[in-house]
N, CA, C and O atoms as CSV, one atom per row, in Angstrom:
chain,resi,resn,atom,element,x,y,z
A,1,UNK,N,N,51.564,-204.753,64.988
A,1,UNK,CA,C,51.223,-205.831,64.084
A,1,UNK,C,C,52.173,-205.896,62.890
A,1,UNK,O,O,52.433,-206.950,62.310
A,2,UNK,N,N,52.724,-204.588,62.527
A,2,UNK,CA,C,52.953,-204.751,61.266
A,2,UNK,C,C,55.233,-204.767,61.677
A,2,UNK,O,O,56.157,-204.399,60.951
A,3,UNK,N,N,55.241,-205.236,62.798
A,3,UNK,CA,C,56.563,-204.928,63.212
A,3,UNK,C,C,57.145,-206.472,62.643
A,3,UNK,O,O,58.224,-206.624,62.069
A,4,UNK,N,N,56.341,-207.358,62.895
A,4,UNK,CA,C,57.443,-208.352,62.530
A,4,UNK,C,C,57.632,-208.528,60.777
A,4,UNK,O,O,56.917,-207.951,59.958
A,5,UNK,N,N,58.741,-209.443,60.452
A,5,UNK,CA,C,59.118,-209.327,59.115
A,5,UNK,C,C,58.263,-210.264,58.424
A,5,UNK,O,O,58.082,-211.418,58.811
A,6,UNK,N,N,57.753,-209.766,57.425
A,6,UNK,CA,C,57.117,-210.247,56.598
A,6,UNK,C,C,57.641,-211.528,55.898
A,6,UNK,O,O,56.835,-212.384,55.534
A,7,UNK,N,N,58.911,-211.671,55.710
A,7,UNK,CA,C,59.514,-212.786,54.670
A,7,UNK,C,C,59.883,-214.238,56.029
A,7,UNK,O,O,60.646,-215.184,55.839
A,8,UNK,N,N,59.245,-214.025,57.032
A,8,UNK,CA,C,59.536,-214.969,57.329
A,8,UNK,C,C,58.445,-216.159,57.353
A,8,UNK,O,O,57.661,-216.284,58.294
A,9,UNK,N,N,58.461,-217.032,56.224
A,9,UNK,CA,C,57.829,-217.695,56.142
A,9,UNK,C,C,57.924,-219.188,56.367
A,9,UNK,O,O,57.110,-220.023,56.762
A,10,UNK,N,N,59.069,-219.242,56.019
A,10,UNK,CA,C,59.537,-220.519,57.090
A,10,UNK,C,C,60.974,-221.076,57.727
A,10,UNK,O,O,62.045,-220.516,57.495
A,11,UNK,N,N,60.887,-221.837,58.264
A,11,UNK,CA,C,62.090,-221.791,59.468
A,11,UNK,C,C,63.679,-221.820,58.460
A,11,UNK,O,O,64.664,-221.083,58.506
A,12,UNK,N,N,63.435,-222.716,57.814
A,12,UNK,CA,C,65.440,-222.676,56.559
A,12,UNK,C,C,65.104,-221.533,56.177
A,12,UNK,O,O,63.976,-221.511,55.684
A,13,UNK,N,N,65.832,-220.204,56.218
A,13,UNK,CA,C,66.599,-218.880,54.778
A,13,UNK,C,C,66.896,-219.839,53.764
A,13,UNK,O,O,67.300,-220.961,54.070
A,14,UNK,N,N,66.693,-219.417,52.345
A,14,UNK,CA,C,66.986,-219.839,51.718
A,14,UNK,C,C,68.078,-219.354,51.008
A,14,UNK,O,O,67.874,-218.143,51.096
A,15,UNK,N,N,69.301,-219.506,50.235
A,15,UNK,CA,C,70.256,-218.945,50.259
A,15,UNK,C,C,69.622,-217.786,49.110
A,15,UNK,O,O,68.573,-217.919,48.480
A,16,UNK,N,N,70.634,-216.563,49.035
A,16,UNK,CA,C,70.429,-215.514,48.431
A,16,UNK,C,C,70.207,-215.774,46.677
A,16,UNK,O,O,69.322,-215.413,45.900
A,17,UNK,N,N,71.429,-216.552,46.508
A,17,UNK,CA,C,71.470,-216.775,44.937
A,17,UNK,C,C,71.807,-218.514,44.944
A,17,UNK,O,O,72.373,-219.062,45.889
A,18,UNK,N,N,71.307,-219.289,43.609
A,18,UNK,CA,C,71.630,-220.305,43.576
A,18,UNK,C,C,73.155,-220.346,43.070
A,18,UNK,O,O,73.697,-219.327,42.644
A,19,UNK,N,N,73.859,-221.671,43.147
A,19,UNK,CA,C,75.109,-221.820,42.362
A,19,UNK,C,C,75.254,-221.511,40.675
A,19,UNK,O,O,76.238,-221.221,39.995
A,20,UNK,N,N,73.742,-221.720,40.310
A,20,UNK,CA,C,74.116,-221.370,39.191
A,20,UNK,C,C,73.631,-220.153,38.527
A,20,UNK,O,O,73.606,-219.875,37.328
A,21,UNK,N,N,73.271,-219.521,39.504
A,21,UNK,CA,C,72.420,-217.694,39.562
A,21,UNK,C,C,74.554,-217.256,39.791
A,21,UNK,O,O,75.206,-216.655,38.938
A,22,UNK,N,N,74.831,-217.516,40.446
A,22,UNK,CA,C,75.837,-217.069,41.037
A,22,UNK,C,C,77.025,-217.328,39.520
A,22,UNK,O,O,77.652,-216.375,39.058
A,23,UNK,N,N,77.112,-218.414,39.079
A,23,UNK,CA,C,77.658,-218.482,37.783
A,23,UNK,C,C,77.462,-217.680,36.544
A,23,UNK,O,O,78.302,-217.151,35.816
A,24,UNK,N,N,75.677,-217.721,36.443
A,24,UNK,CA,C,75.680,-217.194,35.280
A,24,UNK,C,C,76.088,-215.193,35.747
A,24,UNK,O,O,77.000,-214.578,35.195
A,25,UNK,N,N,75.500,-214.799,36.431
A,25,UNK,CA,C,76.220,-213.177,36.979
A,25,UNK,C,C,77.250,-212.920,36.983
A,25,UNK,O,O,77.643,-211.795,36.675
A,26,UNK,N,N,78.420,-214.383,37.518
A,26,UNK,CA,C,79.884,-213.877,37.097
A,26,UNK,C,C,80.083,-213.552,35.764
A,26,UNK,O,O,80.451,-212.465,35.318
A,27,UNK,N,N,79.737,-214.867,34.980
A,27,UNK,CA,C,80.116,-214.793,33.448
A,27,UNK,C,C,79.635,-213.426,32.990
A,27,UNK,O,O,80.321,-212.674,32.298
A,28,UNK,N,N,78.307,-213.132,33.458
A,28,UNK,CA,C,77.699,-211.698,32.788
A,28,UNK,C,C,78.838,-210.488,33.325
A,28,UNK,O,O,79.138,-209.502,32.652
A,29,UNK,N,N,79.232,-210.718,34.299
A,29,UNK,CA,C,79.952,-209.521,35.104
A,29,UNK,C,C,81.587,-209.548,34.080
A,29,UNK,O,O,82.116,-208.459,33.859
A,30,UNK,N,N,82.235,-210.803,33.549
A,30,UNK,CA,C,83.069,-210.947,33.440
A,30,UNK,C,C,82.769,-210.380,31.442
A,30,UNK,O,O,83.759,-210.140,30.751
A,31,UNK,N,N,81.858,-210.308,31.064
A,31,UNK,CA,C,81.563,-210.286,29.584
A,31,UNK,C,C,81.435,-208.763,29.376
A,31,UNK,O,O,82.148,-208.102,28.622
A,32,UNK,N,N,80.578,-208.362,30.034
A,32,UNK,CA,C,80.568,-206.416,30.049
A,32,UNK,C,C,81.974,-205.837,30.745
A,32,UNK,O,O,82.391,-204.711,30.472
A,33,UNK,N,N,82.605,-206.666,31.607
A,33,UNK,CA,C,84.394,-206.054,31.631
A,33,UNK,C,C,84.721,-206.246,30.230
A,33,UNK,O,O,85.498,-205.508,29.625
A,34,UNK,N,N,84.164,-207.174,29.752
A,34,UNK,CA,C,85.535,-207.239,28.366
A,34,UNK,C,C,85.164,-206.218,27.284
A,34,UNK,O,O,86.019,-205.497,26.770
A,35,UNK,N,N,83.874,-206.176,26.954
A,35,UNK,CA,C,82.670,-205.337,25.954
A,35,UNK,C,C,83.324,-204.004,26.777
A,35,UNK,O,O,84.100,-203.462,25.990
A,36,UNK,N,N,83.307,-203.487,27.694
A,36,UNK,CA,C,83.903,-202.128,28.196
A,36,UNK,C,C,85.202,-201.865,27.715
A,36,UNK,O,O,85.634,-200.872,27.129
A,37,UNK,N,N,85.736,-202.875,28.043
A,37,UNK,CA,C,87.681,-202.934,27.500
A,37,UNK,C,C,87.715,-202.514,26.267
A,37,UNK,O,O,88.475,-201.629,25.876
A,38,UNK,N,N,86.694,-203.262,25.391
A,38,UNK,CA,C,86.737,-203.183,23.937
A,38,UNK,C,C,87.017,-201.780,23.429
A,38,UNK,O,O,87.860,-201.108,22.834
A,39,UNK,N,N,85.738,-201.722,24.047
A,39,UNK,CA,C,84.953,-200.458,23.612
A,39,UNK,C,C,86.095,-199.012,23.717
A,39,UNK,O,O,86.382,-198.207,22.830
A,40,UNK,N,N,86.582,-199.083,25.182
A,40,UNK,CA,C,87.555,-198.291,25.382
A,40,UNK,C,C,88.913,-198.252,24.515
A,40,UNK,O,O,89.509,-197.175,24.501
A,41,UNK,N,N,89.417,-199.262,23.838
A,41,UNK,CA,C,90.711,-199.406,23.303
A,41,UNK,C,C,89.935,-199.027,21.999
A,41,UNK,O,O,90.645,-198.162,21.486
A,42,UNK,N,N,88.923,-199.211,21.256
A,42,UNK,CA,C,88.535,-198.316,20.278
A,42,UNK,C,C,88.373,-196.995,20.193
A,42,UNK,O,O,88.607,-196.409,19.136
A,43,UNK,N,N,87.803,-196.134,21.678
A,43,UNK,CA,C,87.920,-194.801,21.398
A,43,UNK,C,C,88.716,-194.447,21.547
A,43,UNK,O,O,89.059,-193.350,21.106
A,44,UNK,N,N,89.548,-195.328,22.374
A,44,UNK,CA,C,91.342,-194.617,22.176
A,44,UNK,C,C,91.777,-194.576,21.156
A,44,UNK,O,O,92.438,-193.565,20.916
A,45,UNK,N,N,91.671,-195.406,20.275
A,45,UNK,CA,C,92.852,-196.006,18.541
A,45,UNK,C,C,91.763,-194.487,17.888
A,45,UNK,O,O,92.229,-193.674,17.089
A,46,UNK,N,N,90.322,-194.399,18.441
A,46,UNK,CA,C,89.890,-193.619,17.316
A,46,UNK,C,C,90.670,-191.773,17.556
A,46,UNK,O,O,91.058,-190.880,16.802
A,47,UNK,N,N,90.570,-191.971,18.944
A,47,UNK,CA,C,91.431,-190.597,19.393
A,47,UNK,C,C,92.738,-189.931,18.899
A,47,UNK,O,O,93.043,-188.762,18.664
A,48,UNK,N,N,93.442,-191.191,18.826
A,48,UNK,CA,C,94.442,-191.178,18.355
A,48,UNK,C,C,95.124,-190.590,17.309
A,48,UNK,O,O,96.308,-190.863,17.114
Protein backbone atom coordinates (compact mmCIF):
# COMPACT_ATOMS: atom_id res chain seq x y z
CA UNK A 1 0.00 0.00 0.00
CA UNK A 2 2.40 2.28 1.07
CA UNK A 3 4.78 1.56 -2.19
CA UNK A 4 3.40 3.97 -4.49
CA UNK A 5 4.56 7.72 -4.35
CA UNK A 6 2.80 9.82 -2.44
CA UNK A 7 3.31 13.22 -4.46
CA UNK A 8 1.59 12.01 -7.17
CA UNK A 9 -1.26 13.92 -7.23
CA UNK A 10 -1.86 14.85 -10.48
CA UNK A 11 -1.03 14.03 -14.01
CA UNK A 12 1.39 17.70 -15.07
CA UNK A 13 4.91 17.68 -12.51
CA UNK A 14 5.03 20.82 -11.78
CA UNK A 15 8.30 22.40 -12.44
CA UNK A 16 10.84 22.36 -9.49
CA UNK A 17 11.34 26.17 -9.11
CA UNK A 18 9.44 29.04 -10.69
CA UNK A 19 11.33 31.60 -13.09
CA UNK A 20 11.29 33.84 -10.60
CA UNK A 21 12.25 31.39 -7.51
CA UNK A 22 15.05 30.63 -9.92
CA UNK A 23 16.02 34.49 -10.22
CA UNK A 24 15.66 35.54 -6.96
CA UNK A 25 18.35 32.32 -5.67
CA UNK A 26 20.71 33.40 -8.36
CA UNK A 27 20.82 36.99 -7.20
CA UNK A 28 21.00 35.52 -3.51
CA UNK A 29 23.77 33.04 -4.69
CA UNK A 30 25.50 35.86 -6.59
CA UNK A 31 25.30 38.46 -3.31
CA UNK A 32 26.90 36.00 -0.57
CA UNK A 33 29.84 35.38 -3.44
CA UNK A 34 30.43 38.98 -3.19
CA UNK A 35 29.76 39.45 0.93
CA UNK A 36 32.40 36.31 1.03
CA UNK A 37 34.89 38.17 -1.38
CA UNK A 38 34.51 41.09 0.85
CA UNK A 39 34.90 39.65 3.77
CA UNK A 40 38.00 37.73 2.65
CA UNK A 41 40.01 40.76 1.13
CA UNK A 42 39.46 42.30 4.65
CA UNK A 43 41.03 39.54 6.62
CA UNK A 44 43.66 39.59 4.28
CA UNK A 45 44.46 43.68 4.38
CA UNK A 46 43.85 42.90 8.25
CA UNK A 47 46.64 40.06 8.13
CA UNK A 48 48.73 41.92 6.50
Amino acid sequence: MGEKSVRKSSGKTAASKTLKEKRVAKADKKAANERSQNSDAVSRAAKH
